[in-house]
N, C-alpha and C positions, 0 to 999 in steps of 0.2 A: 691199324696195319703195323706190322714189326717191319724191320728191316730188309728180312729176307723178301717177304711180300711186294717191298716198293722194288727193288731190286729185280725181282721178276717180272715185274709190273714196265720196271723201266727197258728191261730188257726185249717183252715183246712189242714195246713200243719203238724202239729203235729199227726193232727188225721190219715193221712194217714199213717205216718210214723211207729204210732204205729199199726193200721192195719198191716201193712207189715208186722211189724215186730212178727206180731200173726198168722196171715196168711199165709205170702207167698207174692215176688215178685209179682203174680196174681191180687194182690187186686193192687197194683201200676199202674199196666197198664188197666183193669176196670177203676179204677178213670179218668185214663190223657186221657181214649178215650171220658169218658162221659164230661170233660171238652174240649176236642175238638169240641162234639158237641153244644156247649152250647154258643162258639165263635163267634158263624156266627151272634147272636145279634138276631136270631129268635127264639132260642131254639128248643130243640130235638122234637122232634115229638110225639106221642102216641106208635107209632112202634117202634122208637128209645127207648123209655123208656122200652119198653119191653122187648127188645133186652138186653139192659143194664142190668136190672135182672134176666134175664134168666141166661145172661153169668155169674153173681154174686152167682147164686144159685149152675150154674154147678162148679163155681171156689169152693167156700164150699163144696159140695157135694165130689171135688177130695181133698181136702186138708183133709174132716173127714176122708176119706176111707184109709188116708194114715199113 
């Protein structure tokens, strides 16, 4: 890994962190599934992406209501 790579790396890591930490655990596990799909080197799908902000919208949705 160069520089720029950890950099990035530390970046989207910060950002989740502070999500969580505005959020809720929820936003953590959202993130690490959408990085699971993303893995496989072909990326998520169109339904996948869907999927992925739906479940983002319902995690908001219970975290305003509470």
């Amino acid at each position: 890994m160069n520089a720029a790579e950890i950099s990035a790396l530390l970046g989207v890591v910060g950002t989740v962190v502070s999500l969580a930490e505005k959020y809720g655990p929820e936003v953590y596990t959202t993130v690490i599934n959408a990085f699971e799909q993303t893995k496989s080197g072909s990326g998520p799908t169109d339904a996948q992406l869907e999927e992925i902000f739906a479940k983002v919208k319902a995690d908001n949705a219970a975290i305003q209501a509470s």
